[in-house]
Every structure is written in C-alpha cells, then in structure tokens.
C-alpha positions in Angstrom: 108.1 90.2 99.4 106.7 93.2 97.2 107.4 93.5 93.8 108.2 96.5 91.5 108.8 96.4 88.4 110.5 99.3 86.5 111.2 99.6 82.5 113.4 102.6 81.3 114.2 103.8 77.9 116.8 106.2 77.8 117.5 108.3 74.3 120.5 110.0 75.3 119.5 113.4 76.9 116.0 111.4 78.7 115.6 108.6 81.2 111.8 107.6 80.9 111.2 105.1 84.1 107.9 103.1 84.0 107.3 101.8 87.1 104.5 99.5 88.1 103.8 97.6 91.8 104.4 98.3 95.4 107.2 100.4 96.7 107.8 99.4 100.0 110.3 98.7 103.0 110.8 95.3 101.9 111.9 96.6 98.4 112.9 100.3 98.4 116.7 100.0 98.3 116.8 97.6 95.3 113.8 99.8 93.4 116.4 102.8 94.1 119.2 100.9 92.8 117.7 100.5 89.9 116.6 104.0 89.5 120.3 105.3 89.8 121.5 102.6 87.4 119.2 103.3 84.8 120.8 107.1 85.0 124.2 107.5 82.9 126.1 110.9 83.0 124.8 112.1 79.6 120.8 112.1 80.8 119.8 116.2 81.4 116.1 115.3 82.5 114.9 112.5 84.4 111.1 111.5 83.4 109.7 108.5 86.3 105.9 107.1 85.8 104.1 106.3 88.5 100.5 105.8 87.3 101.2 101.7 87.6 102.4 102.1 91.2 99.5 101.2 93.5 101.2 101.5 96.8 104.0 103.5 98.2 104.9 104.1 101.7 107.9 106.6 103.6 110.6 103.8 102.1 109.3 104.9 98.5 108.9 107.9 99.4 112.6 108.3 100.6 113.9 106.8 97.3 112.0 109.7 95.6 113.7 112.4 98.2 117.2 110.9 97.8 116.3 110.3 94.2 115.8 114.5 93.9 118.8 115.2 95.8 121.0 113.4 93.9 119.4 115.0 90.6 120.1 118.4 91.7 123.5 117.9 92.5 124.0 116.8 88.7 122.4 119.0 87.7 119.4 116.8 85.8 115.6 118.2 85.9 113.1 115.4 87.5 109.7 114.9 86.5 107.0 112.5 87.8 103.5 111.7 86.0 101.2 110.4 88.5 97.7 109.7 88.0 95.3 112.9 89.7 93.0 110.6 92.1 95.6 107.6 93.0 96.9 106.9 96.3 100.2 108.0 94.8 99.2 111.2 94.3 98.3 111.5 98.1 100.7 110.3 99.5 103.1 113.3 97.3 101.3 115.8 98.3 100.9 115.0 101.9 104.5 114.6 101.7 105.1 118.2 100.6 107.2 116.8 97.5 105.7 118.4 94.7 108.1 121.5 94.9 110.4 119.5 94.0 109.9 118.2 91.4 107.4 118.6 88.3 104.9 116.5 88.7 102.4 115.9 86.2 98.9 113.5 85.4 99.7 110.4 83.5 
C-alpha cells in the first residue's frame, strides 16, 4: 500500500495541509478523509502543500475536485503551493484544475 502523510496546522481562520507521499487509488479515500477532518467550520481559507507529493494519479486528483467542491459550497477559498517543474504540477494543469483554485510555487 502507498503512504501519504499529511500534517495540518490550523490557526483559527487557516487550515495549512503539508502533505508528503503518493496519492493514489490504494489510498485516496482515507488521504481525503483526512483533508475534510482537518477542516472545522471556523476555517475561511484552506492552504494544502504539495511540494512533498511525488506522485498523484486521477484518485488524487478526485480528492482535490471533490475537495474544491465542497470548499465552495462553504464558502472557504482553496489554495495549493506546488513545486513549478514537479510531476504534480503536470498532472494540475493537464487536468484543467488550476481555475479553480489558486495555485501557487512552494
């Protein structure tokens, strides 16, 4: 199985998610669960970092649509800081993600 690991730090009105790893089918649904639980009602933007991430497929990729959907409904601003020349990166902009959602160089 794949690992991810994710690290957030929340002061109040800001979610910060590190995550590092592989994003993946075999782990997508628990890496989304906890991306959701790391977000409480009182966060207004969410921040995630992706420049540890060295793989991501369409699972990942769905975590980050759903992820954006879920956002908008509440209301809460997403950001992503991805490194310019990773595989992430690619993968984002392939995807025709970046509208939205800010996304920025780590």
């Amino acid at each position: 199985m794949t690992a991810a690991t994710i690290d957030a730090v929340n002061d109040g009105g800001h979610v910060l998610l590190r995550v590092s790893g592989e994003i993946d089918l075999a782990n997508a649904n628990a890496v989304q669960d906890q991306i959701f639980s790391a977000i409480g009602n009182d966060v207004m933007r969410v921040s995630i970092d992706l420049t540890e991430v060295t793989y991501l497929d369409s699972s990942g990729l769905r975590v980050l649509f759903t992820l954006t959907g879920r956002l908008k409904v509440l209301q809460m601003g997403l950001d992503l800081v991805v490194a310019p020349a990773s595989p992430v990166r690619r993968v984002l902009e392939m995807s025709g993600f970046e509208p939205l959602a800010k996304v920025r160089e780590g």
